[in-house]
C-alpha positions as CSV (number, residue, x, y, z in Angstrom):
1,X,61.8,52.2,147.9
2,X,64.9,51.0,149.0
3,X,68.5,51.7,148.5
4,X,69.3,49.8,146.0
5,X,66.3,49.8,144.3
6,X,67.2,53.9,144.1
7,X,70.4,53.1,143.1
8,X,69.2,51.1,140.2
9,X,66.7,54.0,139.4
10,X,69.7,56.9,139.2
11,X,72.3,54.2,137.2
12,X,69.4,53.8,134.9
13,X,68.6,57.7,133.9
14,X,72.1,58.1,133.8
15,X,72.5,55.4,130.7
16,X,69.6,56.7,129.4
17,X,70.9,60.1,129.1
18,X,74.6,59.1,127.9
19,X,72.9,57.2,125.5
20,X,70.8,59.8,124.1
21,X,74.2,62.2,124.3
22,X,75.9,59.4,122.0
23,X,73.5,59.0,119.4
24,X,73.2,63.1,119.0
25,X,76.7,63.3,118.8
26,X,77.0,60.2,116.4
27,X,74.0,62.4,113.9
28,X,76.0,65.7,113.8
29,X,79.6,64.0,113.4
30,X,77.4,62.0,110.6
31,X,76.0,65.1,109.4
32,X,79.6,67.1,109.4
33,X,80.9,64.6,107.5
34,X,78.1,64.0,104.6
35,X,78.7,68.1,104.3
36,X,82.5,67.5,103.7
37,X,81.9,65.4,101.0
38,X,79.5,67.7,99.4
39,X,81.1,70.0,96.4
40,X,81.5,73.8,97.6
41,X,79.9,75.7,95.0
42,X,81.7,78.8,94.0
43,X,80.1,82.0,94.1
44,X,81.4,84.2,91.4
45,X,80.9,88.2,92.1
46,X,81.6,90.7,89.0
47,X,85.2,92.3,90.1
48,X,82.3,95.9,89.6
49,X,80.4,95.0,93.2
50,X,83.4,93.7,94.5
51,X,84.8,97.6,94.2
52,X,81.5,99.2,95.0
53,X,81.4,97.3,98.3
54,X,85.3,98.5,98.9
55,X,84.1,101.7,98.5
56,X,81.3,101.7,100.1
57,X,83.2,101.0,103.0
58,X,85.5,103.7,103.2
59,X,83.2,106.3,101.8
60,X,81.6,109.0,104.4
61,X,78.9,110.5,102.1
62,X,79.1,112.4,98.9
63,X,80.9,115.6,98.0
64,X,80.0,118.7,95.9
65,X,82.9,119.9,94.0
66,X,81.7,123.6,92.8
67,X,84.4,125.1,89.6
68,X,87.0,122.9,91.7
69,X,88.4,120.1,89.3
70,X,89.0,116.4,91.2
71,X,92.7,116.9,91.6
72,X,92.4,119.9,93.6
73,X,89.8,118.7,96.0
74,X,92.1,115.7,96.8
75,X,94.9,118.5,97.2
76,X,92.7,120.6,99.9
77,X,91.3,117.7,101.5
78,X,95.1,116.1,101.9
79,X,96.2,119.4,103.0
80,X,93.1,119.9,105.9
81,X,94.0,116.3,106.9
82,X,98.0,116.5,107.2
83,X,97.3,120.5,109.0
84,X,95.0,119.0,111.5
85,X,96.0,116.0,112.1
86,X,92.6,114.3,111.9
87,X,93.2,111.1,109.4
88,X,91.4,111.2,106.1
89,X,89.2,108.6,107.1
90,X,87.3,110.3,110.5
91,X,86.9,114.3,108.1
92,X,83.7,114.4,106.2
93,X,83.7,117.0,103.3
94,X,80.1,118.4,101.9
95,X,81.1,120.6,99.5
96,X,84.6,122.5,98.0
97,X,84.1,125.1,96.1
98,X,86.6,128.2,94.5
99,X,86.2,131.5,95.9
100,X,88.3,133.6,94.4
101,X,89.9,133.2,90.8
């Protein structure tokens, strides 16, 4: 094969793959656009999950409160978090319960 005949080859392959590139490029930018024009549908979640989910998040397990009302297990743990400087968020409380009356 000759040079030129090569040459012809390579110029060849090359249009054939830059014209393979176009038309995939053309079908998504097609694509893209038929999906713009498409109506979003809205996804409505109750406000209840929405909240679960929040605290879900933030929530390190459960904790058993034992003749200690709510306010004064959020008292203790605030306290334990501010006197050791650990944030609220990284302690893990099992269980606060009254000693002595």
């Amino acid at each position: 094969m000759a040079f030129s005949e090569s040459l012809l080859v390579a110029l060849f392959c090359w249009a054939v793959v830059f014209s393979v590139l176009i038309i995939l490029f053309t079908i998504i930018r097609t694509f893209s656009f038929a999906l713009k024009l498409l109506p979003k549908k809205a996804v409505e979640v109750p406000a209840a999950e929405v909240a679960a989910v929040e605290e879900e998040e933030y929530s390190s397990g459960t904790l058993k409160l034992k003749d200690v009302d709510e306010q004064t297990a959020a008292m203790i743990m605030a306290i334990v978090s501010d006197e050791s400087g650990i944030p609220l968020s990284e302690l893990i409380f099992k269980s606060i319960k009254q000693i002595a009356a």
